[in-house]
Structures are given as C-alpha cells and as structure tokens.
N, C-alpha and C positions, 0 to 999 in steps of 0.2 A: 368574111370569106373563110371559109374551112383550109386549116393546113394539111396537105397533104403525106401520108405519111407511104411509103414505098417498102414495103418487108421480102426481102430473100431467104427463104428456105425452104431445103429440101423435106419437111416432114408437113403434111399437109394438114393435119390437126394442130400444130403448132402454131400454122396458118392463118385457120379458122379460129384458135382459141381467141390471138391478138386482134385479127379482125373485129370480132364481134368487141372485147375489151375497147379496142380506140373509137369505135361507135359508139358506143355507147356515151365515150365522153368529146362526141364529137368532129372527130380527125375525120376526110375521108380517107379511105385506105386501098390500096394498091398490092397484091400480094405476086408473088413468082417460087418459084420451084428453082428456079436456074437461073445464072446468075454471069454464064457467059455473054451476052448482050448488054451488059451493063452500060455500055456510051450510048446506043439505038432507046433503049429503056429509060434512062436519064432525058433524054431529049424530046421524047413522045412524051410521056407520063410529067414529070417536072414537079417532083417531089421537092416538098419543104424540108424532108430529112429521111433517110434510106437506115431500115435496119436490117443490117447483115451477119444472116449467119457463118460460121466460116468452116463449116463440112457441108459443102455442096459439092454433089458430082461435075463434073466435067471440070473448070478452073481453079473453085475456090471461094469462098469470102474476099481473104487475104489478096488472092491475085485481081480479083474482080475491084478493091479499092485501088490498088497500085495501077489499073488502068486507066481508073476514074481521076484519082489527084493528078499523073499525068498528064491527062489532056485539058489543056487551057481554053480550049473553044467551046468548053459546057459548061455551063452554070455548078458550081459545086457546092451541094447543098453538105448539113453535116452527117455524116457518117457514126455510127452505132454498131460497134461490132454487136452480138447478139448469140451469146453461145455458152458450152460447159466446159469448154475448154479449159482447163487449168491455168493455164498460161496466156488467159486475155489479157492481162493488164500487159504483159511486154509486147504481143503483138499489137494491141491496140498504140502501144509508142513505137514501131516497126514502120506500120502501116500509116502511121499520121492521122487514126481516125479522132474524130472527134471525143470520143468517149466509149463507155461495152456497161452492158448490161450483163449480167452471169445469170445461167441457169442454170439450176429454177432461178422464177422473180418472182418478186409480188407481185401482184396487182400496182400496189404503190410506187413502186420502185420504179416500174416500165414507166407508169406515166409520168412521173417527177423528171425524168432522165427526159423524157419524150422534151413535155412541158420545159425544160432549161433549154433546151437548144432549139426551140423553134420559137421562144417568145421575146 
C-alpha cells in the first residue's frame, strides 16, 4: 500500500514540483493551499505524514500543527515543517513537529526525511 503523503502550501508550483517528485517514487500525494482546516483534512485524507509549510495565508504552518498535536481524537501522523524560514529548527522544537526540511531541498533530502518518518 502506498503512503500517503499530505503537503500544505501556499505557492502552487511548489506544489506541483513535490507532487510530481513523490510520484515518481511512489507516495500518493495530497496537496492544499490552506491549511486552516487542518482537523476536517486530517480525517478525510488520513495522511501517513503532512508536510507544512509555515507562510500560509489565513492561520499558519505553525498554528495549523498546534491544532493538530492538540486534538487527541485524530490520528497524528508525523509532521514536517517545510519551509525558508531561517528559524525552522527552533520552531520545529516549538511546535513539537516531527522534523523540517529547509528550503531549497534536494531532491535527496525531501525524500530521505520523507522515507525516515514514514518507514
């Protein structure tokens, strides 16, 4: 069975890049724009692992995980911040995510980060 992977962000070529990327090696992939629905998204969709970016309009990255590890009634897959933010590594300890990816990434990079926390 294919894991599934769930990506938030606002730039839609960003989107599209990774899409096409996790297909190729397999993931199915789930993509969003917005990231205020994240408990309704989580529960429909039922990602093996969410990557978030954390400059989304309306809430947030940041705020959109703080809703997610809150609620104990969802399955909580691991979390991936996703972003250029200079200061992922302490939000990523802030927010309790799993791990971040900085961008740019490789190619390599995305999937090896992918690949550890979904196998």
């Amino acid at each position: 069975m294919k894991e599934k992977i769930l990506i938030y962000d606002d730039d839609e070529e960003i989107l599209l890049l990774c899409k096409a990327i996790l297909l190729r090696y397999d993931f199915e992939v789930e993509t969003l724009t917005a990231c205020e629905n994240i408990l309704e998204d989580v529960q429909s969709i039922q990602p093996d692992l969410i990557l978030m970016d954390l400059w989304i309009p309306e809430i947030g990255g940041e705020k959109a995980i703080e809703l997610l590890k809150q609620n104990e009634n969802i399955k909580q897959p691991p979390v991936l911040l996703f972003s250029a933010n200079p200061d992922i590594k302490e939000i990523c300890k802030k927010v309790n995510a799993n791990g971040y990816i900085e961008k740019p990434f490789t190619i390599n990079t995305l999937i090896e980060n992918i690949k550890r926390h979904t196998s």
